[in-house]
MDAnalysis code that builds the backbone (N, CA, C; Angstrom):
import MDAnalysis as mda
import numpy as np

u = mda.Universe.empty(264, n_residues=88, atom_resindex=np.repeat(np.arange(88), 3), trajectory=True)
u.add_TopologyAttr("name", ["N", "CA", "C"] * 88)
u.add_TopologyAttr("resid", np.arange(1, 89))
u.add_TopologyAttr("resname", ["UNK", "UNK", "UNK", "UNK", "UNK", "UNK", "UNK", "UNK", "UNK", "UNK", "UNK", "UNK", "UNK", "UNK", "UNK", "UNK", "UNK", "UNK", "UNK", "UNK", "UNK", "UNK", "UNK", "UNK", "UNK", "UNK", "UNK", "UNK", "UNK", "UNK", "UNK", "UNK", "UNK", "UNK", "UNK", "UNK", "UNK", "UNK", "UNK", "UNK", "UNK", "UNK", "UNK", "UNK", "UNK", "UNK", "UNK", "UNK", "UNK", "UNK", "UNK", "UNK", "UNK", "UNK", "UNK", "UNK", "UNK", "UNK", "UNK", "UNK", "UNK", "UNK", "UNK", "UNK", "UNK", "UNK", "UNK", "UNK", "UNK", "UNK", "UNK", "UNK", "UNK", "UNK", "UNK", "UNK", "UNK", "UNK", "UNK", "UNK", "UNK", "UNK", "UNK", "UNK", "UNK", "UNK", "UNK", "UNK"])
u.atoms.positions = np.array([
    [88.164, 11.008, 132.702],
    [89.562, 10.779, 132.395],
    [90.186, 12.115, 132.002],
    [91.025, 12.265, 132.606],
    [91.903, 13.225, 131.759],
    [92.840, 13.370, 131.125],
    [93.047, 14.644, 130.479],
    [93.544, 14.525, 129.282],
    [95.065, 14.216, 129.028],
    [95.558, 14.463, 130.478],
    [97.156, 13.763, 130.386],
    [97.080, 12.264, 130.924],
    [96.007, 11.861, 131.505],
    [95.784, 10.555, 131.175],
    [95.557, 10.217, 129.494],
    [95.016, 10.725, 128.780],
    [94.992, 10.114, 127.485],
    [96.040, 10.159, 126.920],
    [96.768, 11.566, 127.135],
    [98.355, 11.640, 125.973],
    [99.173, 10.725, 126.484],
    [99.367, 9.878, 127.657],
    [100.036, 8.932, 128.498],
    [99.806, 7.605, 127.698],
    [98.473, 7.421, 127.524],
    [97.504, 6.264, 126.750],
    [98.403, 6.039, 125.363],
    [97.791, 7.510, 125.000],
    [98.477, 7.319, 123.040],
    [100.343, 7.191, 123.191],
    [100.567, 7.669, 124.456],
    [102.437, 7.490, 124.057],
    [102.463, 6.346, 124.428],
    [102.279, 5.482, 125.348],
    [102.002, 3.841, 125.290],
    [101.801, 3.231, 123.903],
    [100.409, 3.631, 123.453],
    [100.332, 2.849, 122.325],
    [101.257, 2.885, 121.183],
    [102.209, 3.900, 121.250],
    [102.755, 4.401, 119.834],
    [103.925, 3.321, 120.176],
    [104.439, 3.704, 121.208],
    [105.698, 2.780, 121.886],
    [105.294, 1.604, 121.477],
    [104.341, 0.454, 121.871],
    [104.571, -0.593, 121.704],
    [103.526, -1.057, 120.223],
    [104.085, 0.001, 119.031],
    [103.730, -0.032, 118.204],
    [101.891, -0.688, 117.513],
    [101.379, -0.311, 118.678],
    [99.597, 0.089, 118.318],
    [99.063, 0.289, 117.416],
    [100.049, 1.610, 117.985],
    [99.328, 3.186, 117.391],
    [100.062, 3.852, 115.975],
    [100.576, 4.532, 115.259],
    [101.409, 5.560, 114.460],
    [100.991, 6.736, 115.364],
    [102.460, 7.523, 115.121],
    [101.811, 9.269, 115.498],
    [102.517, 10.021, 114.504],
    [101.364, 10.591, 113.751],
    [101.939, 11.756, 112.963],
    [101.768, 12.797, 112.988],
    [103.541, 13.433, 112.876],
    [103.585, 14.614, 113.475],
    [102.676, 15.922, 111.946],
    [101.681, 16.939, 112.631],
    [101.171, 17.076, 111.069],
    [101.568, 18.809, 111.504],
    [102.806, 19.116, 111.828],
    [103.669, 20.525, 111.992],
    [103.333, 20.978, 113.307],
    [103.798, 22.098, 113.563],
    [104.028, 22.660, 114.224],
    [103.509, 22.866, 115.798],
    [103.772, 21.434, 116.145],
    [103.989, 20.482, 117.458],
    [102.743, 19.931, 117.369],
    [101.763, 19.778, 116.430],
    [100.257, 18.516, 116.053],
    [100.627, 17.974, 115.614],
    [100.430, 16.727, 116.249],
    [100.089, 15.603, 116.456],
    [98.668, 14.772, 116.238],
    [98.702, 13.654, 115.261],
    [97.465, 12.950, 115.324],
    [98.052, 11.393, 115.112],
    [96.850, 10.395, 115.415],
    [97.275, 9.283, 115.766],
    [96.580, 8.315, 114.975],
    [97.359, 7.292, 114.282],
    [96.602, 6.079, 112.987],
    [96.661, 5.159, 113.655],
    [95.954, 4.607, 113.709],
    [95.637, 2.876, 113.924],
    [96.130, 2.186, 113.054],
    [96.747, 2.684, 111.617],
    [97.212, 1.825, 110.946],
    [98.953, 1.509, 110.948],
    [99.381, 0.896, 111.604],
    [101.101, 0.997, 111.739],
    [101.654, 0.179, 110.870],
    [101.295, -0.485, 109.503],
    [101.593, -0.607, 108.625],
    [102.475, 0.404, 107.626],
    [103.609, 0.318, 107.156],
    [104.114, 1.059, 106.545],
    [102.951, 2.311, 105.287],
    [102.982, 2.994, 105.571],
    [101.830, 4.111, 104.473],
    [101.855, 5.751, 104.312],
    [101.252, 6.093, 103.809],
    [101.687, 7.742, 103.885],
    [100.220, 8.514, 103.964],
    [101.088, 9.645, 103.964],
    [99.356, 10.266, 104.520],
    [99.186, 11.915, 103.231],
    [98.021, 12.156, 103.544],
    [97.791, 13.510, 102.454],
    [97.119, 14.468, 103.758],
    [97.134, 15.909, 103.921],
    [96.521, 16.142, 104.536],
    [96.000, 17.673, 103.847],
    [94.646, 18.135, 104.574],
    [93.611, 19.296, 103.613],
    [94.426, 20.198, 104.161],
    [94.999, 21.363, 103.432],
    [95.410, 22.423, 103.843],
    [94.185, 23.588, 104.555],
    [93.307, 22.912, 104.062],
    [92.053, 24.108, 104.433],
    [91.300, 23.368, 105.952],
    [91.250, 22.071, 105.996],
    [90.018, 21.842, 107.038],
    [90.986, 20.817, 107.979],
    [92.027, 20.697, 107.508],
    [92.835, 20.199, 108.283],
    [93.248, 18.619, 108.620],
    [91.916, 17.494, 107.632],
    [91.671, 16.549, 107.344],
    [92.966, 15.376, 107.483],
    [93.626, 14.432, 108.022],
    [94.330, 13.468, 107.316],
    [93.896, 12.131, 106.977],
    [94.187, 11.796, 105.517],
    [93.734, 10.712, 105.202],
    [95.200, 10.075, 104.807],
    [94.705, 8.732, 104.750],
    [96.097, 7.199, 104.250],
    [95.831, 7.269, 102.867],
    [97.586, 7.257, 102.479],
    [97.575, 7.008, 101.018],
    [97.902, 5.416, 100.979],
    [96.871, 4.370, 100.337],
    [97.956, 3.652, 100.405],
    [97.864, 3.231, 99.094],
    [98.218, 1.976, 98.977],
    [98.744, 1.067, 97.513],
    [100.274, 2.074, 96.576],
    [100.665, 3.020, 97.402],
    [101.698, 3.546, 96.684],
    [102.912, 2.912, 97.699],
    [104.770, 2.349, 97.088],
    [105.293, 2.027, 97.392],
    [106.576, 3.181, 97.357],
    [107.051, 3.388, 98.076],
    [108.497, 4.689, 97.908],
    [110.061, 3.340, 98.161],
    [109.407, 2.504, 98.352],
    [110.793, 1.491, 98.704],
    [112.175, 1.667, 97.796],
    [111.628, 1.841, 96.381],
    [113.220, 2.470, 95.772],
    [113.221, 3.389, 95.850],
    [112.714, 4.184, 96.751],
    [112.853, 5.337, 96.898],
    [114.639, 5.728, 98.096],
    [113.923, 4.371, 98.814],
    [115.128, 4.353, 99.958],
    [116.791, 3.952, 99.306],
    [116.416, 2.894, 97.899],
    [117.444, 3.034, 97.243],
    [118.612, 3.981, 96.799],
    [117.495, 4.737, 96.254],
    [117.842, 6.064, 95.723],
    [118.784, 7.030, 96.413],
    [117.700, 6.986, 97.435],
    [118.882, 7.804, 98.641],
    [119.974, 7.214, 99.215],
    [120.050, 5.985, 99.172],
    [121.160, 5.462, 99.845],
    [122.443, 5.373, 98.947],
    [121.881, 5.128, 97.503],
    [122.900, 5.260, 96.484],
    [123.508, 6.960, 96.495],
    [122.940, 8.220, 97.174],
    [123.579, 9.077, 96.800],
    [124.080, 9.728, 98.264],
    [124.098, 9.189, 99.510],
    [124.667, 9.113, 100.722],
    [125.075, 7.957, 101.050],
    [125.859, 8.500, 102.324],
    [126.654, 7.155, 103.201],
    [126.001, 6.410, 104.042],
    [124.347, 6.394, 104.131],
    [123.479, 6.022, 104.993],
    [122.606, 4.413, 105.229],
    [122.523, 3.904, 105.367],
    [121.951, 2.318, 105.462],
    [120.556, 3.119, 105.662],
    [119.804, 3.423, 104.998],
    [118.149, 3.824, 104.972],
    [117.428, 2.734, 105.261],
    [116.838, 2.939, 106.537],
    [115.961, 2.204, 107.569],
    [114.241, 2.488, 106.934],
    [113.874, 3.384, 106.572],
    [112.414, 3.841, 106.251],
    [112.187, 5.321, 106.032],
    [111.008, 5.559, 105.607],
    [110.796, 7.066, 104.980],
    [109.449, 7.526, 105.122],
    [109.514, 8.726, 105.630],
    [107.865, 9.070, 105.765],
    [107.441, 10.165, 104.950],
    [106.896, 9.846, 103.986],
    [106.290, 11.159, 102.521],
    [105.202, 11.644, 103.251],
    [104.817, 12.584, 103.285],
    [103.531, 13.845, 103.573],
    [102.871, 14.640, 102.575],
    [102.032, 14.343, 101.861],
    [101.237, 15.185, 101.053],
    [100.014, 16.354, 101.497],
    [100.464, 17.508, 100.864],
    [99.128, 18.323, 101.266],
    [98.362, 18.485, 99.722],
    [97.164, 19.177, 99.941],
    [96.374, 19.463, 99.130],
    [94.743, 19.849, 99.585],
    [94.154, 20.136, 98.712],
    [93.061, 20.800, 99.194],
    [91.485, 19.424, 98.729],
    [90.948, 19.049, 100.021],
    [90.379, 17.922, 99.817],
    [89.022, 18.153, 98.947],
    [88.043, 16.889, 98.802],
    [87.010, 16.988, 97.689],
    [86.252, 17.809, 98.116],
    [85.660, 17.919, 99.664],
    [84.782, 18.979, 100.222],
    [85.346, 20.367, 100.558],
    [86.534, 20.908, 100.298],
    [86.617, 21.986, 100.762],
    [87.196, 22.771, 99.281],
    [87.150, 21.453, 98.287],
    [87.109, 21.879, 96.961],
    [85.320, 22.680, 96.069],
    [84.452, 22.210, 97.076],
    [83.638, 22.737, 96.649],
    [82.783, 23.664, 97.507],
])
């Protein structure tokens, strides 16, 4: 298979909501199986992304909407940091 057969694959799946794709800078891309609303942390050193979950930002969307003119649809938080193994 090749490999623009696969990026064809994952833009399918993202489309009919499968997949997640998160964008992790500067045009990378990686892909969650989990499309549940969630956020992610990623290792500044090894490049790692993991799911944050059980945290909620929902008044978060409040927040912002109370201080713009915007009907806030959803929000995507990104955490970096340096993970347990590349801490030691």
């Amino acid at each position: 298979m090749s490999l623009a057969t696969v990026y064809k694959a994952l833009k399918t799946l993202v489309e009919v909501n499968l997949v997640q794709e998160i964008n992790v800078g500067e045009g990378n891309f990686r892909y969650d199986g989990n499309v549940l609303p969630h956020h992610h942390i990623q290792c500044l050193s090894c490049g790692k992304v993991e799911d944050i979950d059980g945290i909620c930002f929902s008044n978060l969307n409040d927040k912002v909407k109370s201080y713009t003119e915007y009907d806030v649809v959803g929000n995507q938080v990104y955490f970096y940091g340096i993970c347990k193994n590349c801490k030691n």
